[in-house]
C-alpha positions as CSV (number, residue, x, y, z in Angstrom):
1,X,112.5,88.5,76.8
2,X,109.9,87.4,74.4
3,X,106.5,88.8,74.4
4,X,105.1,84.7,74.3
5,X,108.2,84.3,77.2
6,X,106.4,87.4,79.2
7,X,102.7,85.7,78.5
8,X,103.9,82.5,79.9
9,X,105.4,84.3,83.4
10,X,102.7,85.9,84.0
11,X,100.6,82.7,83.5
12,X,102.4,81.3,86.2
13,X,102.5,84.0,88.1
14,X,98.6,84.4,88.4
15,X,98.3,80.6,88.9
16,X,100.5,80.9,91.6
17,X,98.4,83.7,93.2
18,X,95.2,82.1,93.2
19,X,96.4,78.8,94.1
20,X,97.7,80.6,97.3
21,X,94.3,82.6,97.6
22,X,92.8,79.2,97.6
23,X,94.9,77.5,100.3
24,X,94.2,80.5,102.5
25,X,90.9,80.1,101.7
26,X,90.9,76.7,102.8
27,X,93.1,77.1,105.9
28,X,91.1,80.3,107.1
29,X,93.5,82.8,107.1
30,X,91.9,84.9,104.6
31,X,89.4,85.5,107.2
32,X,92.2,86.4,109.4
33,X,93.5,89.2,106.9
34,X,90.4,90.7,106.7
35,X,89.8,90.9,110.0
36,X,93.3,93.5,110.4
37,X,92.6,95.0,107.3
38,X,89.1,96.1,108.7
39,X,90.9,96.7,112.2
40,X,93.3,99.0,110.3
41,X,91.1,100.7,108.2
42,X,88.6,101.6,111.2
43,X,91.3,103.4,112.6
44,X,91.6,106.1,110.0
């Protein structure tokens, strides 16, 4: 693979991950997550 080939995945890939960082945004459930990440975390 193609150092341009491996800029252009990863591209994607991170366009990917804050368009799903968005829609949970917009849906609420990333309010959800860190709700049981703090629930975890308050158990240690």
């Amino acid at each position: 693979m193609d150092s341009s080939e491996r800029r252009i995945v990863g591209a994607l890939l991170l366009l990917l991950g804050v368009s799903f960082l968005a829609v949970g945004m917009h849906t609420g459930q990333l309010n959800k997550i860190v709700e049981m990440l703090k629930t975890i975390f308050r158990t240690f």
